[in-house]
N, C-alpha and C positions, 0 to 999 in steps of 0.2 A: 451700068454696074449696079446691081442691087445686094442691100444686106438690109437687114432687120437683129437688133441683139444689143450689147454694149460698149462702150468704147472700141475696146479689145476686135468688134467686127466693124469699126467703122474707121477705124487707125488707118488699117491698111490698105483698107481698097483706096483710100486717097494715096497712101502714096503710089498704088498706082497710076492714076490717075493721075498726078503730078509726074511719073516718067512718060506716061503716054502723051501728052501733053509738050514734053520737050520734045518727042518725037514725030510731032505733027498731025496726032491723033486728038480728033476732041473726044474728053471721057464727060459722062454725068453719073454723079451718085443716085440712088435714091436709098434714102435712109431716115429713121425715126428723126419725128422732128422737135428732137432735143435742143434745148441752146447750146447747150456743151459741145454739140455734134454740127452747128449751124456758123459757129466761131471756130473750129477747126478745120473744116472745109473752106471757108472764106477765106481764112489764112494762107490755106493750102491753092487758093486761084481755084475753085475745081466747085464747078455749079450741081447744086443740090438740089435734090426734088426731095420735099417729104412723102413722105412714107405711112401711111395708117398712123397710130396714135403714138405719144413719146412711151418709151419704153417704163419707164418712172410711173405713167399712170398706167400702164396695163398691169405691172407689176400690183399697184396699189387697189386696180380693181376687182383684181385675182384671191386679192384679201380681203376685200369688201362681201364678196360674193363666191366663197365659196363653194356653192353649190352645181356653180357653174361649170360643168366639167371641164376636162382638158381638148377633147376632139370637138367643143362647139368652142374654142378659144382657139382652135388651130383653123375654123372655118371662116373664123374673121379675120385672123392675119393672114391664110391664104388670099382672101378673097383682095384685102384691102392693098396689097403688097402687087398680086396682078394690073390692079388698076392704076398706080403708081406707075410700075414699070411699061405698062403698056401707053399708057401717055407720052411718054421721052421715045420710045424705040420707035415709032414706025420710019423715021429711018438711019436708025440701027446698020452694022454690020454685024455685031456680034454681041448676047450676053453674057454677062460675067455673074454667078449668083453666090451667097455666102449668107451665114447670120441661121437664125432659127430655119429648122426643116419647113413648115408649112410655109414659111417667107421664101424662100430658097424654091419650094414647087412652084409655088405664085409665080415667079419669074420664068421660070423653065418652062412655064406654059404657056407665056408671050412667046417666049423664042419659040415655041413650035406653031405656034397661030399664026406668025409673020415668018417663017421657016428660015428662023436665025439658028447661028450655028449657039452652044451653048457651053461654059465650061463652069464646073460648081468647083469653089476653093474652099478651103478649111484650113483654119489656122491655128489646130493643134489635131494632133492625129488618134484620137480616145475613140472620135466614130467612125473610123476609118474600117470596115472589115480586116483582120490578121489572126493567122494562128499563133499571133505571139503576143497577144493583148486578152483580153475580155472584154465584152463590150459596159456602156456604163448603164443605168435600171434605168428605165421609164418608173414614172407615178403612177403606181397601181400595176406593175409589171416588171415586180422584183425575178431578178436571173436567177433560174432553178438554185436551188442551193445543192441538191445532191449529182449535179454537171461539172465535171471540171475541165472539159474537152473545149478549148477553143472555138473551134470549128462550129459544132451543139450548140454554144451560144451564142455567136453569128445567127445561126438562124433561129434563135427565138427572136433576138433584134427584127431580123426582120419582118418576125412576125406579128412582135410588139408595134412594129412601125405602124403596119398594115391596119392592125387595130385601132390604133389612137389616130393617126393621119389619114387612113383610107379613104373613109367618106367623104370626110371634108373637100380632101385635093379630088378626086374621080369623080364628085357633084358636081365638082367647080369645074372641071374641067367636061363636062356633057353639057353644062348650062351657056357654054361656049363653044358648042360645036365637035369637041373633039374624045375620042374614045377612053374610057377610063384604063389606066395600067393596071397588071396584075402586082405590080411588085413597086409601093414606095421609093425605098433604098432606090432600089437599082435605078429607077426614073431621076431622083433627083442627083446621085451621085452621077451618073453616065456613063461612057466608058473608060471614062482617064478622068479622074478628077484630079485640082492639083492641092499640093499640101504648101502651105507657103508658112514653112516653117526651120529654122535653123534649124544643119545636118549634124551640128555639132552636139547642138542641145537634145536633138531628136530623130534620131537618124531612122526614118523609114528602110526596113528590111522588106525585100521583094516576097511577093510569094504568089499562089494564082488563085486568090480571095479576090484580090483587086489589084488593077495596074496602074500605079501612081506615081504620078511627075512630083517629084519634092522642087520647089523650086530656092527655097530659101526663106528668112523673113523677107515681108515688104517693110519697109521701115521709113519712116515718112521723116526727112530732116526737118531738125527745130533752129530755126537761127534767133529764136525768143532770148534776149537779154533777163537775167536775174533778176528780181527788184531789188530795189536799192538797198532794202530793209535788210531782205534776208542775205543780201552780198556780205553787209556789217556782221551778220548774225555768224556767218561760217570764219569770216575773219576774225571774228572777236577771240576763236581758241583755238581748241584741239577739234578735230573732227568730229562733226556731230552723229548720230544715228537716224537715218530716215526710214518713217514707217508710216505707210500708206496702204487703202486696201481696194484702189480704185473704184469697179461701179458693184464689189460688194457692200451690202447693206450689214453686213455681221450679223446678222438674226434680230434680237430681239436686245442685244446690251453693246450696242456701241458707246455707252460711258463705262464700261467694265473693261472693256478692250481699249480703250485711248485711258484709263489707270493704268493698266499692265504694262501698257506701250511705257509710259511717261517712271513708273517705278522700276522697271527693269532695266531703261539705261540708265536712271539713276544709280540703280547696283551695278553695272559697269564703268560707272564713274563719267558716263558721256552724257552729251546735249543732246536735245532730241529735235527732229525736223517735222512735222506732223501735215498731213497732207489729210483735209477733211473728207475730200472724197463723197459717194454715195451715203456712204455709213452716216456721215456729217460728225467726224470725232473733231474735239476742243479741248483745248487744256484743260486741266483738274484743277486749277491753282494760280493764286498771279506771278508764281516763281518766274524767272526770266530764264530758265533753261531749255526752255519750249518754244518753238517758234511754231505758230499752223500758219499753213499755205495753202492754197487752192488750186489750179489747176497751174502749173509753172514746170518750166522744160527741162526733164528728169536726164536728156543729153546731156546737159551741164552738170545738172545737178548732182548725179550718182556720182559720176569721178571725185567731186569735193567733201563725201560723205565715208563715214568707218563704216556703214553697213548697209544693206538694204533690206528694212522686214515689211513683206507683202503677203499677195492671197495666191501669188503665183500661176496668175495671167501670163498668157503667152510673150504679151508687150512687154508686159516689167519684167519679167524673167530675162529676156533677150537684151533690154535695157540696160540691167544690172550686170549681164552677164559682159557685154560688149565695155563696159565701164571698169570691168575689172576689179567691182566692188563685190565682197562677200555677200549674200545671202540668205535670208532666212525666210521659209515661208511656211505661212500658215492658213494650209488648203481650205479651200472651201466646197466648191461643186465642180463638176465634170472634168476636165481635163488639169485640174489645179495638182490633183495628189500626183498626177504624173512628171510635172515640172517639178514638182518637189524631191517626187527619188529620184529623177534623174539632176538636180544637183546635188544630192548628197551624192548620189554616185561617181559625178565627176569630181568631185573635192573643194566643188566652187561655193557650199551653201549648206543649209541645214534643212531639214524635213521637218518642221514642228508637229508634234502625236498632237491630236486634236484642234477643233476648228475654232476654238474658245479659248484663246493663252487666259493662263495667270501672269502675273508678274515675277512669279516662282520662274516656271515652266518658261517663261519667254527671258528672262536672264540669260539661265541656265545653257539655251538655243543660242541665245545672242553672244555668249561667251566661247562656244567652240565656234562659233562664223566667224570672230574676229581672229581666230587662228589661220584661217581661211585665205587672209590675204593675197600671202604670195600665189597663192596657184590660182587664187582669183585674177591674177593681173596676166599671171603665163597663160591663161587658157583666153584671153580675151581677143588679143589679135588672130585666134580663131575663129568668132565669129563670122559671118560671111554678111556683104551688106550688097550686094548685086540682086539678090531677089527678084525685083522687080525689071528689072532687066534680061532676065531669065524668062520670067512671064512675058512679057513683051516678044521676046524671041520665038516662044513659044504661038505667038498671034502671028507674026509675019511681020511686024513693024521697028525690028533690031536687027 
């Protein structure tokens, strides 16, 4: 199993591997070699191979050195992500790939060098080809603005792909023997990719762009006890509001964003739960209404919480959602604005306009999410948590 990305692509593929696992399969990750990603796995029983460099530092070098384009950064995490996965597979029965595209062909090119079978998952459905989506902009290959044809812009994507990923993956793949594709997308997606994402939250509609198995979320169980501190902290009142923005880094003002956070439930009159995250947010103040957490098991935790405000990751979405806690997010990159309409459209959450709250603006959000409740709790036992098991079935070993 290979991904390359952040939490949100590394969650899941453990938890498949923890069902494959009960079922007599041995699985191995290979994924960045984050600590955060190194203590999750271990937990999870599910041996890791790292992966090219922690995702924290590519990101950091990408800003060091801008000059550095985008298609000579997609020829090292191809390159380094092959070598990874080709180490654990030779003997393989099957790969599983996910995480960034150039990571994702890295792998699919082991499977065709050792002529493994190959399945690419996605865990939210933005790059999926549909005539009922638009696709989302590469850097430096914004979507026509005068196109409004679904279809039309499917294939700039894929022509976008071709450009920024081509060389890199059809180098890599000649310098190992094997012929270059004419078509990215199509190579790395395959013929049935699967979406491992709740049908409830995100219901894949068929069409003949592409043929896709939804299987569900994979959802990896947390049996992590509370700490003690923050146990006292929920029991001390009324329910507090938790807002976290997992491995977003907020741009450039995560102490503007953990204000807004910490004075907006202020103006709803609630405590606040503060989860540091990427961003690395901290209190504003020695007030005691603030608790920050680190990385601790949001299973537990969302049920005992008035809200949830996020970036609207597939995980925390499906988290919150299954919790039967309201809501709110405030998008950030690729597939974030789509979990976001689609819980205002379910009634379970709010859609925050921009990716920078104020304390105005995120009140304001947080005040109709706490009306949210009841139907946040009716639609909950809708979730579906079999996912992974689905997938499994779909391999032959369920």
């Amino acid at each position: 199993m290979s991904t390359y990305g952040s939490r949100g692509d590394v969650e899941p593929m453990a938890a498949l591997a923890v069902t494959l696992q009960e079922l007599g399969v041995e699985a191995v990750v290979c994924a960045p070699p984050e600590d955060e990603f190194r203590a999750l796995l271990e937990r999870a029983g599910v041996e890791m191979v790292a992966a090219g460099m922690a995702v924290k530092e590519l990101i950091a070098e990408a800003k060091a050195n801008p000059h550095i384009t985008l298609p000579e950064r997609a020829r090292k995490v191809t390159s380094r992500q092959y070598e990874a996965v080709l180490e654990v597979a030779q003997k393989a029965d099957v790969i599983i790939g996910s995480g960034l595209m150039p990571a994702a062909a890295g792998a699919r090119t082991v499977a065709d060098q050792l002529g493994l079978p190959f399945h690419l998952v996605a865990f939210q459905p933005v790059t999926m080809p549909s005539p009922y989506q638009p696709p989302v902009a590469y850097p430096g290959r914004p979507l026509p603005p005068d196109v409004t044809d679904n279809r039309e812009l499917w294939k700039h994507d894929a022509e976008s792909m071709n450009v920024i990923f081509g060389a890199a993956v059809n180098d890599h793949r000649v310098s190992v023997g094997l012929p270059p594709v004419p078509s990215i997308r199509a190579y790395v997606l395959n013929k049935r990719p699967w979406l491992a994402v709740d049908p409830v939250l995100s219901p894949w509609r068929p069409s003949d762009l592409l043929d896709v198995l939804q299987t569900g979320a994979w959802i990896l169980p947390d049996t992590r006890p509370l700490p003690a501190e923050l146990e006292a902290f929920l029991e001390a009142d009324q329910e507090p509001v938790y807002v976290g923005f997992g491995s977003m880094a907020m741009g450039n003002a995560p102490a503007e964003v953990a204000r807004a956070a910490v004075e907006a439930a202020r103006k709803q009159g609630r405590r606040l739960v503060m989860a540091k995250g990427w961003a690395g947010l901290e209190a504003i103040d020695e007030a005691d209404d603030c608790f920050v957490v680190g990385d601790v098991n949001q299973q537990k935790l969302f049920p005992r919480v008035a809200a949830v405000v996020h970036h609207g990751g597939a995980g925390t979405t499906t988290a919150a959602a299954r919790a039967g806690t309201p809501q709110v997010i405030v998008p950030q990159v690729v597939d974030q604005p789509h979990f976001a309409r689609r819980v205002a459209e379910l009634g379970i959450g709010v859609a925050h306009e921009g990716s920078v709250p104020t304390s105005e603006s995120l009140a304001e959000a947080l005040n109709r999410a706490l009306g949210m409740t009841r139907r946040a709790q009716e639609m909950a036992g809708q979730i579906k948590t079999d996912g992974t098991l689905v997938a499994a079935r779909e391999l032959g070993v369920a």
